[in-house]
mmCIF file as gemmi writes it, N, C-alpha and C atoms, coordinates in Angstrom:
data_model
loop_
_atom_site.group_PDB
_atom_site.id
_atom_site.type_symbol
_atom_site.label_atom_id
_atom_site.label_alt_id
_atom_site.label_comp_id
_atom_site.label_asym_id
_atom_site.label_entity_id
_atom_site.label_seq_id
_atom_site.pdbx_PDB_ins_code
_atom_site.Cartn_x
_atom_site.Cartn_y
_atom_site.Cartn_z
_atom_site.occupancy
_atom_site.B_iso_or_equiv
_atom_site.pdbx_formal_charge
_atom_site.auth_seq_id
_atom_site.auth_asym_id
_atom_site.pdbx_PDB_model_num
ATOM 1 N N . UNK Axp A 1 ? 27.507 3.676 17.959 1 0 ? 1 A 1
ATOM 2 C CA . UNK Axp A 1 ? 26.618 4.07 16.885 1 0 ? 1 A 1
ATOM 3 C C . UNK Axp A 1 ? 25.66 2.924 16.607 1 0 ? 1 A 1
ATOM 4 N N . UNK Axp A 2 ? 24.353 3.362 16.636 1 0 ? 2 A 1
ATOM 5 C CA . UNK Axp A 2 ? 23.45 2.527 16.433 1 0 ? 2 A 1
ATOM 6 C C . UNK Axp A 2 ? 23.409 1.905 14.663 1 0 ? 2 A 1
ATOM 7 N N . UNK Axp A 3 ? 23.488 0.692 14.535 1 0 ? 3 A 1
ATOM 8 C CA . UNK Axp A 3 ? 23.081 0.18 13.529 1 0 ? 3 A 1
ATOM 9 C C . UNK Axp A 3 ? 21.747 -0.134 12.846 1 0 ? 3 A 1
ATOM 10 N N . UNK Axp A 4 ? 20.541 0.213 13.697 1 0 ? 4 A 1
ATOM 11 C CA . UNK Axp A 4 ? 19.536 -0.328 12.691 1 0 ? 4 A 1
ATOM 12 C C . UNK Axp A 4 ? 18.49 0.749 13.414 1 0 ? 4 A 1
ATOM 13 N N . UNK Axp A 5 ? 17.952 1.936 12.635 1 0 ? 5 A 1
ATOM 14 C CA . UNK Axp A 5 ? 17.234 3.268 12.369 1 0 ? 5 A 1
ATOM 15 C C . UNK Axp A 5 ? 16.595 3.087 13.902 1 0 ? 5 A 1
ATOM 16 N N . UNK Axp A 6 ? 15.757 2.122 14.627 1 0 ? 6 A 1
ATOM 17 C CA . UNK Axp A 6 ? 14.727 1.791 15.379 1 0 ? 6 A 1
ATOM 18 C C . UNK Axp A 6 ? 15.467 1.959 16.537 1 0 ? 6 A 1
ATOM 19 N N . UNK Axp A 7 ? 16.977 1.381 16.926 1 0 ? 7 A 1
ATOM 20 C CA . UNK Axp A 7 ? 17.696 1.654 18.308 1 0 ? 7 A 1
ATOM 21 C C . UNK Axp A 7 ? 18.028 3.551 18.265 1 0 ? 7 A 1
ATOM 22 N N . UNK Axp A 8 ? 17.493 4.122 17.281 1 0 ? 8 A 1
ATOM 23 C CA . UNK Axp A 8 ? 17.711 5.436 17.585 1 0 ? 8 A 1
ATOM 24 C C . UNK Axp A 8 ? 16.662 6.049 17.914 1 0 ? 8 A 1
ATOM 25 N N . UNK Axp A 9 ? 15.552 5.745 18.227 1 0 ? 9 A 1
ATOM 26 C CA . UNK Axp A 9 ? 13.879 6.522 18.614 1 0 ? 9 A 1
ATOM 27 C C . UNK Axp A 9 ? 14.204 5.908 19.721 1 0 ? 9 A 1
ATOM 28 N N . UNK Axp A 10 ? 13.875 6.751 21.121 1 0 ? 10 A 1
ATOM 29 C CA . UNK Axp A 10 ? 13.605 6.885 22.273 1 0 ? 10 A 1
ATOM 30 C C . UNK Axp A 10 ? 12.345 7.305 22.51 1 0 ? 10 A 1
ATOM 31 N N . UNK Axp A 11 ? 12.124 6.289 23.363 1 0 ? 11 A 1
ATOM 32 C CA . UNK Axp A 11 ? 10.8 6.393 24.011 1 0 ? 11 A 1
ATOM 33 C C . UNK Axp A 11 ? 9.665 6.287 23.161 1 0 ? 11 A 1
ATOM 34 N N . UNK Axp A 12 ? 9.543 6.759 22.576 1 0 ? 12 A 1
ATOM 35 C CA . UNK Axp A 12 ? 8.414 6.251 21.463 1 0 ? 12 A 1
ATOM 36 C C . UNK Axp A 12 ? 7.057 6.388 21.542 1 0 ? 12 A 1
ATOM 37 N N . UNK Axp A 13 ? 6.041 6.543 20.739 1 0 ? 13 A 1
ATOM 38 C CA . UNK Axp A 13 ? 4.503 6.672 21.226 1 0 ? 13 A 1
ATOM 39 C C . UNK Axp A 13 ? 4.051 5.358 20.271 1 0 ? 13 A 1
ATOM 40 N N . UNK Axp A 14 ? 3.002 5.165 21.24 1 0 ? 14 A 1
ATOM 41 C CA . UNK Axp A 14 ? 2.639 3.962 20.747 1 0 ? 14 A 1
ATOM 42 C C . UNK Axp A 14 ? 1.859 3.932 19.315 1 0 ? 14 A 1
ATOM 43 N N . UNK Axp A 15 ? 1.258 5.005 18.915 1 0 ? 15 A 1
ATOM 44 C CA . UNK Axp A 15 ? 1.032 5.332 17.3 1 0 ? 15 A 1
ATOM 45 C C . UNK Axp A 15 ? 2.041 5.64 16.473 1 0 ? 15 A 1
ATOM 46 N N . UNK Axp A 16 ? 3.123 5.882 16.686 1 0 ? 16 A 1
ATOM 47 C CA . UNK Axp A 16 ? 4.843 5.431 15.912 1 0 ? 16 A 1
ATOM 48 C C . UNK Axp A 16 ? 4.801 3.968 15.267 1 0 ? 16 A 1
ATOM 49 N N . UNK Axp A 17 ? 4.693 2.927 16.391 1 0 ? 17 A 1
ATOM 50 C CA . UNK Axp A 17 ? 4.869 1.447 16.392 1 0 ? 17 A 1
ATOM 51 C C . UNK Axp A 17 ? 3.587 1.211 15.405 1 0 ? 17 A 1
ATOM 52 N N . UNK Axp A 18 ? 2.44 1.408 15.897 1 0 ? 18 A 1
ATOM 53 C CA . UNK Axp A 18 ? 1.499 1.213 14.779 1 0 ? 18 A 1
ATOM 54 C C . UNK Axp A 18 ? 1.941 1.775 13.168 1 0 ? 18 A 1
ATOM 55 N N . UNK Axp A 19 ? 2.232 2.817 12.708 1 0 ? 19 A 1
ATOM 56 C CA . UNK Axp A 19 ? 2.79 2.831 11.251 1 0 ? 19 A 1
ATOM 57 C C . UNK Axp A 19 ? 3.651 2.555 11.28 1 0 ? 19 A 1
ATOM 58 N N . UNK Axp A 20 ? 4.659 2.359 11.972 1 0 ? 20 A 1
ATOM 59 C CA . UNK Axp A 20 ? 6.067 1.209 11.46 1 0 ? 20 A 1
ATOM 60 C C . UNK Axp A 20 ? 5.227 -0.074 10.905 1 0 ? 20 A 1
ATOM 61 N N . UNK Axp A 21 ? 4.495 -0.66 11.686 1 0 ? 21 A 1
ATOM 62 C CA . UNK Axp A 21 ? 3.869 -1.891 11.563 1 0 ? 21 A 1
ATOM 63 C C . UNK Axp A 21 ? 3.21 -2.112 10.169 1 0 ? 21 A 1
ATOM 64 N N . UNK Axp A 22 ? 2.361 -0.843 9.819 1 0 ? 22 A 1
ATOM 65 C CA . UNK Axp A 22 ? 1.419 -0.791 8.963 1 0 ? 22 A 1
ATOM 66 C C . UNK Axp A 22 ? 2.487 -0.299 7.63 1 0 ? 22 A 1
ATOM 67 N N . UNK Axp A 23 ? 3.402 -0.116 7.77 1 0 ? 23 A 1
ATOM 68 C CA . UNK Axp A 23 ? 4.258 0.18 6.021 1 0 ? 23 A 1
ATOM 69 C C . UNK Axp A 23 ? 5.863 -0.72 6.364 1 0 ? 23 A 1
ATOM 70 N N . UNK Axp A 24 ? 5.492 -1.868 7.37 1 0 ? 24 A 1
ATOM 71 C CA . UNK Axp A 24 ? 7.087 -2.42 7.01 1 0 ? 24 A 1
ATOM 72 C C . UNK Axp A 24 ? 6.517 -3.889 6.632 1 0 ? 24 A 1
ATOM 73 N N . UNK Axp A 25 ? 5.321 -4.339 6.099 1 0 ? 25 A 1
ATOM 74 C CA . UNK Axp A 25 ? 4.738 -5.287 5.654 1 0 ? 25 A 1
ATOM 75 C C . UNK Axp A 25 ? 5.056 -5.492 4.168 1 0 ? 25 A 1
ATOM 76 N N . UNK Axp A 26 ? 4.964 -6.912 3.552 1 0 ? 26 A 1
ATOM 77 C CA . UNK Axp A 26 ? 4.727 -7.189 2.031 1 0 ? 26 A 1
ATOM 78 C C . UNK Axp A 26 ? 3.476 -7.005 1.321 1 0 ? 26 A 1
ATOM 79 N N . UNK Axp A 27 ? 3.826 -5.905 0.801 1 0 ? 27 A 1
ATOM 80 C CA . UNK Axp A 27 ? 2.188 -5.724 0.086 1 0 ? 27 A 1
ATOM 81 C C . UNK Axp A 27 ? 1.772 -6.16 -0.485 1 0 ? 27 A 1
ATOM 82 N N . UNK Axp A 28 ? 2.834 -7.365 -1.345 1 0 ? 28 A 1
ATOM 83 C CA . UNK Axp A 28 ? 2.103 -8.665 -2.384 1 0 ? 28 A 1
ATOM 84 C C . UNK Axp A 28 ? 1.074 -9.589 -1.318 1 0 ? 28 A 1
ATOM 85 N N . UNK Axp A 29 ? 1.527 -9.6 0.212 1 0 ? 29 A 1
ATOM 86 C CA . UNK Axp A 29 ? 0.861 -10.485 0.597 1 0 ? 29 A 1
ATOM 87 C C . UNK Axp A 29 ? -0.683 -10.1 1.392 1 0 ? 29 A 1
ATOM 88 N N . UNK Axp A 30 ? -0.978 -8.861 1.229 1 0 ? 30 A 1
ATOM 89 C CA . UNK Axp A 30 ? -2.084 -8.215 1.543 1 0 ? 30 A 1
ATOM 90 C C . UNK Axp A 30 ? -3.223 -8.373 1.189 1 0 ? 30 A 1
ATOM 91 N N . UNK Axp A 31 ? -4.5 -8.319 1.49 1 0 ? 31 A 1
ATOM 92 C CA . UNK Axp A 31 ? -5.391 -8.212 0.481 1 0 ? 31 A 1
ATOM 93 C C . UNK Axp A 31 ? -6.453 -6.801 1.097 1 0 ? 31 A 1
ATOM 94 N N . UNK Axp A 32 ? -6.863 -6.525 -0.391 1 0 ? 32 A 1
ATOM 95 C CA . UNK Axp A 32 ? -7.532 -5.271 -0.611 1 0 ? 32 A 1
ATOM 96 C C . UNK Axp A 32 ? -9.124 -5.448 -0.818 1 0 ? 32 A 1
ATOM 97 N N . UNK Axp A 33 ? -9.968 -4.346 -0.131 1 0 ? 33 A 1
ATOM 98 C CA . UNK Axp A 33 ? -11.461 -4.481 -0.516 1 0 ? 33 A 1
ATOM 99 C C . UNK Axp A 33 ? -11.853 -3.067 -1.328 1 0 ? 33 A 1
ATOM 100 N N . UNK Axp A 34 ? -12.499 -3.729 -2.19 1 0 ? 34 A 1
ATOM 101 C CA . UNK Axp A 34 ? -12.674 -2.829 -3.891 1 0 ? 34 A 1
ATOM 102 C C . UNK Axp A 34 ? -13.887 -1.578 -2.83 1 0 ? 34 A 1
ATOM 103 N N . UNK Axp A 35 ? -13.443 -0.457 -2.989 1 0 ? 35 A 1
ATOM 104 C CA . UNK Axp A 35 ? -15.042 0.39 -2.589 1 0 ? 35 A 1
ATOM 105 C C . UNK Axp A 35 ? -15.823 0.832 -3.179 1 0 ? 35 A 1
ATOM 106 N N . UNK Axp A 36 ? -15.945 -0.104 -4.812 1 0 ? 36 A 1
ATOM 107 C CA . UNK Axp A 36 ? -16.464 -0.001 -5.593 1 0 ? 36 A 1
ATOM 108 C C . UNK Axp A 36 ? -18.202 -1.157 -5.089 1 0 ? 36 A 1
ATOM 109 N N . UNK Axp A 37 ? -16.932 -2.459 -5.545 1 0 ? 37 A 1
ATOM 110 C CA . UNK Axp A 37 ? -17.899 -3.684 -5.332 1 0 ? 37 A 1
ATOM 111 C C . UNK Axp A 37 ? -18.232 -4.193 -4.072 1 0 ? 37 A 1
ATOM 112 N N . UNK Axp A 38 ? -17.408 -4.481 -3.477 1 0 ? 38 A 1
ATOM 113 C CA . UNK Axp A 38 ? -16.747 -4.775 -2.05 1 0 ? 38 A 1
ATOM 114 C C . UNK Axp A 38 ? -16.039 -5.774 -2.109 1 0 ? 38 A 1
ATOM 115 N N . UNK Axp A 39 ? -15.528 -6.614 -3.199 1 0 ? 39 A 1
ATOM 116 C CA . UNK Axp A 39 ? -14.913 -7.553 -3.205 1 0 ? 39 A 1
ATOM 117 C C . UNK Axp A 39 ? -13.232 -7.728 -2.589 1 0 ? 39 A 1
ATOM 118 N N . UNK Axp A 40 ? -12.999 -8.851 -1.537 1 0 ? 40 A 1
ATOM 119 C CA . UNK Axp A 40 ? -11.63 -8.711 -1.409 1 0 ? 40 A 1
ATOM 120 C C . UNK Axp A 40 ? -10.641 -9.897 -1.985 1 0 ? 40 A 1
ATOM 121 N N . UNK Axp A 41 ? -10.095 -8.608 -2.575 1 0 ? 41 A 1
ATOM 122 C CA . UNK Axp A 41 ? -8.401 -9.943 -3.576 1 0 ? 41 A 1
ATOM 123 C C . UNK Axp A 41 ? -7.26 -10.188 -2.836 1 0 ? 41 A 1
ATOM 124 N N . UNK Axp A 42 ? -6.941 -10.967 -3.349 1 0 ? 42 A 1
ATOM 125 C CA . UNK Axp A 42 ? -5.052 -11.045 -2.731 1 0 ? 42 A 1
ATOM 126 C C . UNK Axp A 42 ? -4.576 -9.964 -3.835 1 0 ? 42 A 1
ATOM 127 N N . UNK Axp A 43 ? -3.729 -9.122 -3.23 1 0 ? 43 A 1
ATOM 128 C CA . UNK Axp A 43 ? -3.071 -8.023 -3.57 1 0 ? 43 A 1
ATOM 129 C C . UNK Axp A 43 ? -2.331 -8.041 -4.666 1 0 ? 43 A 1
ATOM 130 N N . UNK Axp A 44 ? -1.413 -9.49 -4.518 1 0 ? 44 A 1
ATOM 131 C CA . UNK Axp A 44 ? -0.519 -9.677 -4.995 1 0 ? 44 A 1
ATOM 132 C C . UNK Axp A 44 ? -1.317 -10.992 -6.27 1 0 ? 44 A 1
ATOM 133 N N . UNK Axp A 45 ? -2.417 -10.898 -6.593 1 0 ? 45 A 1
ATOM 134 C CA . UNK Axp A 45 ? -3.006 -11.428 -7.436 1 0 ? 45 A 1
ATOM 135 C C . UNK Axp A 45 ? -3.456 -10.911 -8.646 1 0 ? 45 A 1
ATOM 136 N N . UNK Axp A 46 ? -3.529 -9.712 -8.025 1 0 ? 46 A 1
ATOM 137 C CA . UNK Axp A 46 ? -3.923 -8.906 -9.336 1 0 ? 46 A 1
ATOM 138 C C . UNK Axp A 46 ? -3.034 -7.928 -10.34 1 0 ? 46 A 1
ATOM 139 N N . UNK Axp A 47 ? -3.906 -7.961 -11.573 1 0 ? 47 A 1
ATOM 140 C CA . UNK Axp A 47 ? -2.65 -7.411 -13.014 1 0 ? 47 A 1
ATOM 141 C C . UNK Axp A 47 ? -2.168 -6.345 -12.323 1 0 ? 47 A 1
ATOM 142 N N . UNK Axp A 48 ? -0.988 -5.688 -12.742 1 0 ? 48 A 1
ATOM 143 C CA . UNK Axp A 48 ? -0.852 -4.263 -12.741 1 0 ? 48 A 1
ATOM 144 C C . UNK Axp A 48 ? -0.732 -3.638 -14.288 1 0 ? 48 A 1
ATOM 145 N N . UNK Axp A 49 ? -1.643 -2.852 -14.013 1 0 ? 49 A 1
ATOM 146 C CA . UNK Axp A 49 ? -1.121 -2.055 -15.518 1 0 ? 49 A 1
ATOM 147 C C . UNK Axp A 49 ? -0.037 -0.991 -15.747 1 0 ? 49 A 1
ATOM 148 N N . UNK Axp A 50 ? 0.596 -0.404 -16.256 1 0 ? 50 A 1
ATOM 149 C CA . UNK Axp A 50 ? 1.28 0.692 -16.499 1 0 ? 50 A 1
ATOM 150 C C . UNK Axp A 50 ? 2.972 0.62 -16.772 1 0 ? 50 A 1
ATOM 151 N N . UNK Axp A 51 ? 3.704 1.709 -15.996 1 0 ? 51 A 1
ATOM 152 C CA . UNK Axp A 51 ? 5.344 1.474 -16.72 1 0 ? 51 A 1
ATOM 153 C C . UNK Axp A 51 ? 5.99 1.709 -15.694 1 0 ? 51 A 1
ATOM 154 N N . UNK Axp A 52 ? 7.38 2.466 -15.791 1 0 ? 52 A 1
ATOM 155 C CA . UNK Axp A 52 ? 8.05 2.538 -15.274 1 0 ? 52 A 1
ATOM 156 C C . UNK Axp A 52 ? 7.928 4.188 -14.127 1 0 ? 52 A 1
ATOM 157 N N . UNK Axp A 53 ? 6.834 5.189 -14.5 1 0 ? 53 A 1
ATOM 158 C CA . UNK Axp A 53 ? 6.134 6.594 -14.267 1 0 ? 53 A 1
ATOM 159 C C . UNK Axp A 53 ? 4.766 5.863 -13.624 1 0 ? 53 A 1
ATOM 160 N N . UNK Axp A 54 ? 4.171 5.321 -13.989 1 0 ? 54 A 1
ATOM 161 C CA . UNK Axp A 54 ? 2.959 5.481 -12.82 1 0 ? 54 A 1
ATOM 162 C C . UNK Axp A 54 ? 2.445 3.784 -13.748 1 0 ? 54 A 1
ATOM 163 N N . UNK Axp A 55 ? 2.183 3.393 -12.242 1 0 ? 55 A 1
ATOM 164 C CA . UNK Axp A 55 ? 1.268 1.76 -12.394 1 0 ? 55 A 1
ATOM 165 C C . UNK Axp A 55 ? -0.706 1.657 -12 1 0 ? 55 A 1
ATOM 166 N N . UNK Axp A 56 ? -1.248 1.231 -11.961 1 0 ? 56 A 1
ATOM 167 C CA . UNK Axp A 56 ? -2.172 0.75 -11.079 1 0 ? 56 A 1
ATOM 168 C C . UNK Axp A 56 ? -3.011 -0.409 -10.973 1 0 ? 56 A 1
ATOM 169 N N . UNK Axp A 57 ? -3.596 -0.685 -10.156 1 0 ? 57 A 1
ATOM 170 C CA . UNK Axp A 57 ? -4.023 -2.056 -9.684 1 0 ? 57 A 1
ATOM 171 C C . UNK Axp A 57 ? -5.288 -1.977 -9.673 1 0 ? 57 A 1
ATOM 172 N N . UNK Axp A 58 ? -6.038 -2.832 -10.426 1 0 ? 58 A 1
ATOM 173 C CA . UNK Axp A 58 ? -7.785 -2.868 -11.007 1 0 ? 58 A 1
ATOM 174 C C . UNK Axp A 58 ? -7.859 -3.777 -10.195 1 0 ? 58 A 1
ATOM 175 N N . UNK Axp A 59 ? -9.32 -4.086 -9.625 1 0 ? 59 A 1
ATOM 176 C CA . UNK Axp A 59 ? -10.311 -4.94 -9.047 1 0 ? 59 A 1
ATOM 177 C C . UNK Axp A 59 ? -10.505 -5.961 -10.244 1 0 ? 59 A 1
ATOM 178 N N . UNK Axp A 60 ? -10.304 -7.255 -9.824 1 0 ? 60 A 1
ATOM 179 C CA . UNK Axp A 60 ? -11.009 -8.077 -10.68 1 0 ? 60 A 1
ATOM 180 C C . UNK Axp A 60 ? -11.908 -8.589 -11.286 1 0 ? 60 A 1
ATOM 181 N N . UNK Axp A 61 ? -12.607 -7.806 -10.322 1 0 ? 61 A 1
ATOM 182 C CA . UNK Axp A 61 ? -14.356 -7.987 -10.031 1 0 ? 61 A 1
ATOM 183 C C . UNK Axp A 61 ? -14.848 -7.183 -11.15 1 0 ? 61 A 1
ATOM 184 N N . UNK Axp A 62 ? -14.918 -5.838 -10.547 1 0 ? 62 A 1
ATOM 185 C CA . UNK Axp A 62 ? -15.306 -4.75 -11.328 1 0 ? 62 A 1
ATOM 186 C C . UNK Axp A 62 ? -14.646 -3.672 -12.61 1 0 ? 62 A 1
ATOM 187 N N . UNK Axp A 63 ? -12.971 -3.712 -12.359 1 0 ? 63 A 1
ATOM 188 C CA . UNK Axp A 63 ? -12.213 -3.368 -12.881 1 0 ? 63 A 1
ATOM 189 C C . UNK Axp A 63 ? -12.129 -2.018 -12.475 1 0 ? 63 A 1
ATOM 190 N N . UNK Axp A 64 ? -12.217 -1.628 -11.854 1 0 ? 64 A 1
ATOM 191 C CA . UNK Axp A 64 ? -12.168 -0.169 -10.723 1 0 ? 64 A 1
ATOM 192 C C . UNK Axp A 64 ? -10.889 -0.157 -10.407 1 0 ? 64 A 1
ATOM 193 N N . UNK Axp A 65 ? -10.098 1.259 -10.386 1 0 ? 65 A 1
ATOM 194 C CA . UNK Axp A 65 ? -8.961 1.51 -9.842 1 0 ? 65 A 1
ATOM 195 C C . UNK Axp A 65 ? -8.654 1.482 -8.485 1 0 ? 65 A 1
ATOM 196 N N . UNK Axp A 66 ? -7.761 0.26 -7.749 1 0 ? 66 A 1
ATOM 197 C CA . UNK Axp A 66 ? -7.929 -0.187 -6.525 1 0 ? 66 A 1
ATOM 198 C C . UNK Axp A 66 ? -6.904 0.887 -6.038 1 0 ? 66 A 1
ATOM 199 N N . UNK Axp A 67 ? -5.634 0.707 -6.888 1 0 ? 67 A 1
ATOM 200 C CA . UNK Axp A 67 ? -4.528 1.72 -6.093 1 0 ? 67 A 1
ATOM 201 C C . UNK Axp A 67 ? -3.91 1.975 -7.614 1 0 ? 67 A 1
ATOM 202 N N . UNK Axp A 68 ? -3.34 3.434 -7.334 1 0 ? 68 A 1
ATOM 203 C CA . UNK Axp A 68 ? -2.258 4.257 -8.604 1 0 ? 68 A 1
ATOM 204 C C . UNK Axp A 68 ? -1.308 4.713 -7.683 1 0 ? 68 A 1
ATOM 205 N N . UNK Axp A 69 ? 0.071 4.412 -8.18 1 0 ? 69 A 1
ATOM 206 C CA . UNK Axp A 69 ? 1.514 4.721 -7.376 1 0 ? 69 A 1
ATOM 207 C C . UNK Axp A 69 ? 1.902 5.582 -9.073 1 0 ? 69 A 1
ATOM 208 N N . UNK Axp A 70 ? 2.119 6.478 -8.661 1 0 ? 70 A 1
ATOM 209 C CA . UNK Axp A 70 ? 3.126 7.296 -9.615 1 0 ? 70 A 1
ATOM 210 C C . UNK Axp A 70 ? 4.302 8.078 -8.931 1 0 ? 70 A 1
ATOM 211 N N . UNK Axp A 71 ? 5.312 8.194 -10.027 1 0 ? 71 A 1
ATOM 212 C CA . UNK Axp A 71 ? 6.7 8.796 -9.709 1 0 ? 71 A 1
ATOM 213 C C . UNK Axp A 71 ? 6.23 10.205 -9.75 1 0 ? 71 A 1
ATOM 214 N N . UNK Axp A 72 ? 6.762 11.535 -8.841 1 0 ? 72 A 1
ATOM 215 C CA . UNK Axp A 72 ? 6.881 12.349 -9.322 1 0 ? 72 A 1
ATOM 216 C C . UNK Axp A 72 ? 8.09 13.162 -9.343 1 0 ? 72 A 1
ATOM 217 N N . UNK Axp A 73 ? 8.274 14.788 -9.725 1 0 ? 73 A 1
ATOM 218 C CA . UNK Axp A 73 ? 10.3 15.046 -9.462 1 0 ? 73 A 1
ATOM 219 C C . UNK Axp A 73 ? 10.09 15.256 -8.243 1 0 ? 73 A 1
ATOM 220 N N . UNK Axp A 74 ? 9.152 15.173 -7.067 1 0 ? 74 A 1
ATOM 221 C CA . UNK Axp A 74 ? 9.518 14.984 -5.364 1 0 ? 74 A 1
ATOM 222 C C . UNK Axp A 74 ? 9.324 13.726 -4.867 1 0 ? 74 A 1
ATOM 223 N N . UNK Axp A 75 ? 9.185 12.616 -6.005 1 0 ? 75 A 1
ATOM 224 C CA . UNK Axp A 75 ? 9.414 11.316 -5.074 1 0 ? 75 A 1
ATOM 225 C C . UNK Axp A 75 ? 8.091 10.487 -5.665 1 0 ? 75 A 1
ATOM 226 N N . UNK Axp A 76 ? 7.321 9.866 -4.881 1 0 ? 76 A 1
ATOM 227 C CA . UNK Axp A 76 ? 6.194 8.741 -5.343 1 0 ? 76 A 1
ATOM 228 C C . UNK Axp A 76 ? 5.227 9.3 -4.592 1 0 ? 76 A 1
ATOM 229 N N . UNK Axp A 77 ? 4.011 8.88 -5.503 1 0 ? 77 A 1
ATOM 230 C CA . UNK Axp A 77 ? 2.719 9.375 -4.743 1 0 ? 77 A 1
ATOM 231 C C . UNK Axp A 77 ? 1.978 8.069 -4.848 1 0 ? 77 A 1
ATOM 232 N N . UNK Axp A 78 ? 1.266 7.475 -3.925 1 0 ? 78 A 1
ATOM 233 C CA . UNK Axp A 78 ? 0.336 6.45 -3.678 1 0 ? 78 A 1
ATOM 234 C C . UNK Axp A 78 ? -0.646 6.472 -3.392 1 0 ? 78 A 1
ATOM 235 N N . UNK Axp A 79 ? -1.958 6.739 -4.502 1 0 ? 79 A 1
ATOM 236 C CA . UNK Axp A 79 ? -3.586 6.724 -4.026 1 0 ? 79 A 1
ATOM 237 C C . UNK Axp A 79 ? -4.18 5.556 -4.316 1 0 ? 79 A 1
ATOM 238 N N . UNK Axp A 80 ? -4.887 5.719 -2.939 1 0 ? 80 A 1
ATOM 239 C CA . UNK Axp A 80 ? -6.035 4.085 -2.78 1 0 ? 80 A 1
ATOM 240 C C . UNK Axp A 80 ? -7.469 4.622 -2.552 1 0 ? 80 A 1
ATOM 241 N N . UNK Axp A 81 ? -7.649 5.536 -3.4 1 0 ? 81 A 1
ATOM 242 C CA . UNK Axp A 81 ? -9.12 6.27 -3.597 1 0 ? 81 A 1
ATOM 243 C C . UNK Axp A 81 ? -10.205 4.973 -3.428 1 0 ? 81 A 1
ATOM 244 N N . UNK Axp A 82 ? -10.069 4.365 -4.548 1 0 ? 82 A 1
ATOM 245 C CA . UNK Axp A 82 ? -10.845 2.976 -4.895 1 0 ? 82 A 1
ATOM 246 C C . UNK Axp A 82 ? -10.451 1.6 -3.921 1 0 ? 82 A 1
ATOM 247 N N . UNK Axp A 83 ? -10.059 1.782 -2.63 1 0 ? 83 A 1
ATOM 248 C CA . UNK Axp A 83 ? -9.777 0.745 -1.416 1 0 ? 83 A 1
ATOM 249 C C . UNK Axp A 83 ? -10.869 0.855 -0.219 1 0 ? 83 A 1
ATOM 250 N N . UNK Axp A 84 ? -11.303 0.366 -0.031 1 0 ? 84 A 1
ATOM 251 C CA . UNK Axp A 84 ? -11.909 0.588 1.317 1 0 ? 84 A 1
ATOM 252 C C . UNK Axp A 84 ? -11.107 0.188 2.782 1 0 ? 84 A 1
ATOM 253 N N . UNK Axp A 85 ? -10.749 -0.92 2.225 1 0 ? 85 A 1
ATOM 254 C CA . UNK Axp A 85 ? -9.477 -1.6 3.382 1 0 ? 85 A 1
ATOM 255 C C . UNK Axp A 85 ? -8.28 -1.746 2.398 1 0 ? 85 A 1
ATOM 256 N N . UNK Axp A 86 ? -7.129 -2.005 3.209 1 0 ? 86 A 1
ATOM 257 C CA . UNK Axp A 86 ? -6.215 -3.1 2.992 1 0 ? 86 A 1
ATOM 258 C C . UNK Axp A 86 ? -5.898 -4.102 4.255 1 0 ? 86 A 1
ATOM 259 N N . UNK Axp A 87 ? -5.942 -5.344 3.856 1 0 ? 87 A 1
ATOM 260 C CA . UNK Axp A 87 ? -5.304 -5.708 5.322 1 0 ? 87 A 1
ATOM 261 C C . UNK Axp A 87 ? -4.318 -6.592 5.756 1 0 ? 87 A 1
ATOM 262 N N . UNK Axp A 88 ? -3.597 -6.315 6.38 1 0 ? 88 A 1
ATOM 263 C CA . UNK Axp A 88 ? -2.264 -6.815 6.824 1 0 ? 88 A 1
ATOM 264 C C . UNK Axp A 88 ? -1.561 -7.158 7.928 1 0 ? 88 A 1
């Protein structure tokens, strides 16, 4: 029995490996470009506002909604309407 999720995908396509890549990163250590202003922050620099139901992350620049993560009763939803990039 395989111990770690990845020795169980066979064969694999090489756009698999690319989003493994792209969501097994630290997102504090990312930085984001506003598609408001164009300005890019460290990710993990900026306020978050909100609670324990839904957060989001303003541009420093402009104060534009960079990203909103909310809970819902099927799980979390994550929009980056206001991102142009992230990069990681």
């Amino acid at each position: 029995m395989a111990d770690n999720i990845a020795d169980l995908i066979l064969g694999g396509d090489p756009g698999t490996h690319l989003l493994q890549q792209a969501f097994s990163f630290d997102i504090t250590l990312t930085k984001i470009r506003c598609a408001a202003c164009n300005t890019v922050s460290g990710l993990g620099s900026l306020a978050v506002d909100g609670g324990s139901l839904e957060v989001r992350v303003r541009c420093a620049d402009c104060g534009s909604d960079l990203m909103r993560a909310r809970r819902t009763q099927k799980g979390c939803v994550l929009e980056m309407q206001g991102a142009r990039h992230l990069y990681f």
